[in-house]
VOLUM-957768 format. One record per residue: x, y, z of N, C-alpha, C, CB in turn; residue in three letters. Coordinates in nm, 2 decimals. Glycine has a CB too. Example, Ala and Ser with C-alpha at 12.3 -4.5 7.8 and 13.67 -1.06 7.14 Angstrom:
BEGIN
((1.32 -0.57 0.78) (1.23 -0.45 0.78) (1.32 -0.33 0.78) (1.13 -0.45 0.90) "ALA") ((1.28 -0.22 0.71) (1.37 -0.11 0.71) (1.29 0.00 0.79) (1.41 -0.06 0.57) "SER") 
//
This chain:
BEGIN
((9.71 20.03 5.72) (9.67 19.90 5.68) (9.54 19.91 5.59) (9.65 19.80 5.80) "UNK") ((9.54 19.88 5.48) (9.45 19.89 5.39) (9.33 19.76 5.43) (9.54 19.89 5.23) "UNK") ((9.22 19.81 5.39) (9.07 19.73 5.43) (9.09 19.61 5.30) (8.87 19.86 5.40) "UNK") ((9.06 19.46 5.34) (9.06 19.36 5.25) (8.90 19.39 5.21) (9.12 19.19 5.31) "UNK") ((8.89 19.39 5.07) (8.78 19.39 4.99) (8.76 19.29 4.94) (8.79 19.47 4.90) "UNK") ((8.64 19.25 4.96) (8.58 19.08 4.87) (8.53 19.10 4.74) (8.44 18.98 4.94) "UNK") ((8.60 19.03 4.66) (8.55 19.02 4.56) (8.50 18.91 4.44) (8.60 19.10 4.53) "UNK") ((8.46 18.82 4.53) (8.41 18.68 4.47) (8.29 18.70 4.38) (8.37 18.57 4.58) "UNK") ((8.21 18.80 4.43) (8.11 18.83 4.28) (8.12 18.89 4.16) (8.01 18.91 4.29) "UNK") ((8.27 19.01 4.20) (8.33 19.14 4.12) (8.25 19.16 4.02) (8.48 19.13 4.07) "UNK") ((8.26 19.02 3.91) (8.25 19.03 3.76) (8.13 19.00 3.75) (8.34 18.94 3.68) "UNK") ((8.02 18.96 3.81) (7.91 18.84 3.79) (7.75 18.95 3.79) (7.92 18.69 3.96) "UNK") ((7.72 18.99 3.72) (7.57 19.04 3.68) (7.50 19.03 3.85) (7.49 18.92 3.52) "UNK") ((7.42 19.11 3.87) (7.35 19.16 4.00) (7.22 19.08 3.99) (7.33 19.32 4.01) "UNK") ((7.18 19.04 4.06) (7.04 18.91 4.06) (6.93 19.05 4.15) (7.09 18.69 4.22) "UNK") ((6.83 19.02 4.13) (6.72 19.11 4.25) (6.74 19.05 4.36) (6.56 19.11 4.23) "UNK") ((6.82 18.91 4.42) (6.86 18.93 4.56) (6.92 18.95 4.59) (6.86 18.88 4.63) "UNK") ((7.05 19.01 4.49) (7.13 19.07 4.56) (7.10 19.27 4.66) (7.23 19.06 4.44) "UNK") ((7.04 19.27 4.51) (6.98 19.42 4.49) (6.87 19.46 4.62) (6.89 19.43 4.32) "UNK") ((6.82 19.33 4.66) (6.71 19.33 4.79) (6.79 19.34 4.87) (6.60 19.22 4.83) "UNK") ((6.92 19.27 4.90) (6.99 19.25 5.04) (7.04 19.41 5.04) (7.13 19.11 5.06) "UNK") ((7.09 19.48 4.89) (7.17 19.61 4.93) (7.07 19.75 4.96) (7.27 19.65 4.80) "UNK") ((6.95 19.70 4.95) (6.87 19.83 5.00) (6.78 19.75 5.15) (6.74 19.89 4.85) "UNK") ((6.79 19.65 5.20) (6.80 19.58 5.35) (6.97 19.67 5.41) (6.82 19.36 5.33) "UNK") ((7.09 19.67 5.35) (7.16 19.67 5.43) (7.17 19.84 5.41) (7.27 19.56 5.42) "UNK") ((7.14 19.93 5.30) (7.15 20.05 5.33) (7.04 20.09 5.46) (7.13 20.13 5.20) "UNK") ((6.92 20.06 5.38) (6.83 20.08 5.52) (6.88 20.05 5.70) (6.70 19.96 5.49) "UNK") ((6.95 19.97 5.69) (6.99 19.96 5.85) (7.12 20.03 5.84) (7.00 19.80 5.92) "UNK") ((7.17 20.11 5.73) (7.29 20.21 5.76) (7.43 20.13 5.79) (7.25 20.30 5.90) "UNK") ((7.45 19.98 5.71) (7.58 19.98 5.72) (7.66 20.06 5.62) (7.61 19.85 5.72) "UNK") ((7.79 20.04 5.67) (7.91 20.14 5.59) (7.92 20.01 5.48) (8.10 20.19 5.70) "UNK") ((7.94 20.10 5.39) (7.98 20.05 5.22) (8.06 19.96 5.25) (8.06 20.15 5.10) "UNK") ((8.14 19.94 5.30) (8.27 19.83 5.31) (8.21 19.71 5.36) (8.39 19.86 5.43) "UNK") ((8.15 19.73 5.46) (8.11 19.61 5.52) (7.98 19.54 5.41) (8.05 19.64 5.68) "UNK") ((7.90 19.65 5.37) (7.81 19.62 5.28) (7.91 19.48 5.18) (7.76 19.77 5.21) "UNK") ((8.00 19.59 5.12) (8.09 19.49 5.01) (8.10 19.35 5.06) (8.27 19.56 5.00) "UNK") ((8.15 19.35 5.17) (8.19 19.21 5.23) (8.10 19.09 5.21) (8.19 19.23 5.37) "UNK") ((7.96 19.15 5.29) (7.85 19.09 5.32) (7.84 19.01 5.10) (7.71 19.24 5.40) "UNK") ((7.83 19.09 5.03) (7.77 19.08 4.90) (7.86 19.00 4.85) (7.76 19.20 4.82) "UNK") ((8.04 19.02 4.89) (8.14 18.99 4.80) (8.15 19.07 4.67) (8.14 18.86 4.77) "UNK") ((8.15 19.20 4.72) (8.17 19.29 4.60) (8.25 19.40 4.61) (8.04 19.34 4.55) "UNK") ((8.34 19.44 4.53) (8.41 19.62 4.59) (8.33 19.72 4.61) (8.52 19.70 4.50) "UNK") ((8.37 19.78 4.70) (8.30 19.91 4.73) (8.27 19.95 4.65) (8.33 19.99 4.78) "UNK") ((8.34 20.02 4.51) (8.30 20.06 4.39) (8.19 20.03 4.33) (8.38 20.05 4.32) "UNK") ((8.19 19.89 4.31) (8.05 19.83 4.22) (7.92 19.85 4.34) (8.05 19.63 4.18) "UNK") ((7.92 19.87 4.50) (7.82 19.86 4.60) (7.79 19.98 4.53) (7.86 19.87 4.78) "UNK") ((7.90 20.12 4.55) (7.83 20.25 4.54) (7.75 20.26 4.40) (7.94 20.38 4.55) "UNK") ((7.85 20.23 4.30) (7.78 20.22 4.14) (7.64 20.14 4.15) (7.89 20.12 4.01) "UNK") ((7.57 20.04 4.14) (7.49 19.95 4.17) (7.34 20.04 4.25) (7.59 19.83 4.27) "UNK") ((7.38 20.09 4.34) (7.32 20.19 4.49) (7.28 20.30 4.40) (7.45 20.25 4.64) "UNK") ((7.35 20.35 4.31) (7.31 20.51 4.24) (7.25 20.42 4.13) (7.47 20.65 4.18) "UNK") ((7.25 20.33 4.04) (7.17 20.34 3.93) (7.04 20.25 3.98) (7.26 20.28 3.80) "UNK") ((7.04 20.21 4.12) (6.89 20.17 4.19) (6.83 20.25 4.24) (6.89 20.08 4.29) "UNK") ((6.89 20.36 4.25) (6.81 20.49 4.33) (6.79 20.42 4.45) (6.65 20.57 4.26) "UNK") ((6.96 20.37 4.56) (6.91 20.36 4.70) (7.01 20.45 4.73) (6.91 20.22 4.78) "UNK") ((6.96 20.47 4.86) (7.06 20.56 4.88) (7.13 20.54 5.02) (7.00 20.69 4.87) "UNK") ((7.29 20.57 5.00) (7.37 20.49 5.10) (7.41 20.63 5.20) (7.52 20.38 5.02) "UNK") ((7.37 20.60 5.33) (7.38 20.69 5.45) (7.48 20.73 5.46) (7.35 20.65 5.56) "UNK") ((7.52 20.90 5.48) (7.63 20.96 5.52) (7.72 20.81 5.61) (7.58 21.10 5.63) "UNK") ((7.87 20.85 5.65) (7.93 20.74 5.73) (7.96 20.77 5.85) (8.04 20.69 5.68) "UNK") ((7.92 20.99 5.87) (7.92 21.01 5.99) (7.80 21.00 6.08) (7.97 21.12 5.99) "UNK") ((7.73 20.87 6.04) (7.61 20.82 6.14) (7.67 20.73 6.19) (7.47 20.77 6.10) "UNK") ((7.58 20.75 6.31) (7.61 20.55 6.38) (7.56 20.44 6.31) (7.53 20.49 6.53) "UNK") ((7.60 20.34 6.24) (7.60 20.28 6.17) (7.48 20.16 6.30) (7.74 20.26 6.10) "UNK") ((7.39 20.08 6.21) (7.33 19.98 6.27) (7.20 20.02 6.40) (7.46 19.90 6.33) "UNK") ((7.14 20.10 6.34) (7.03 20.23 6.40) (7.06 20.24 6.52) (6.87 20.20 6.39) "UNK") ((7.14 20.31 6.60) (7.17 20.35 6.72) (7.14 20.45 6.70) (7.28 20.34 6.77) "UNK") 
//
């Protein structure tokens, strides 16, 4: 069963609150997907977006949510 991806922002230019919430939610180590969710964006644009901000998104073999 394939993961439903949101993509109600997909197309729409990145604001600095978005860009604040995605280095809030790397910092607490969620997984890319859920990140997507949260934003309404595909994973693809999370990871693209994350590398040309210089954040950097946590391996996925951590516990996610600082455990």
């Amino acid at each position: 069963m394939a993961v439903q991806q949101s993509v109600r922002n997909a197309n729409e230019p990145w604001d600095s609150d978005e860009v604040a919430r995605l280095r809030r939610f790397a910092a607490g180590n969620l997984p890319v997907c859920v990140i997507g969710l949260r934003l309404g964006r595909p994973e693809a644009a999370i990871k693209a977006k994350a590398t040309a901000a210089g954040i950097k998104l946590l391996p996925r073999n951590r516990p996610p949510y600082g455990v």
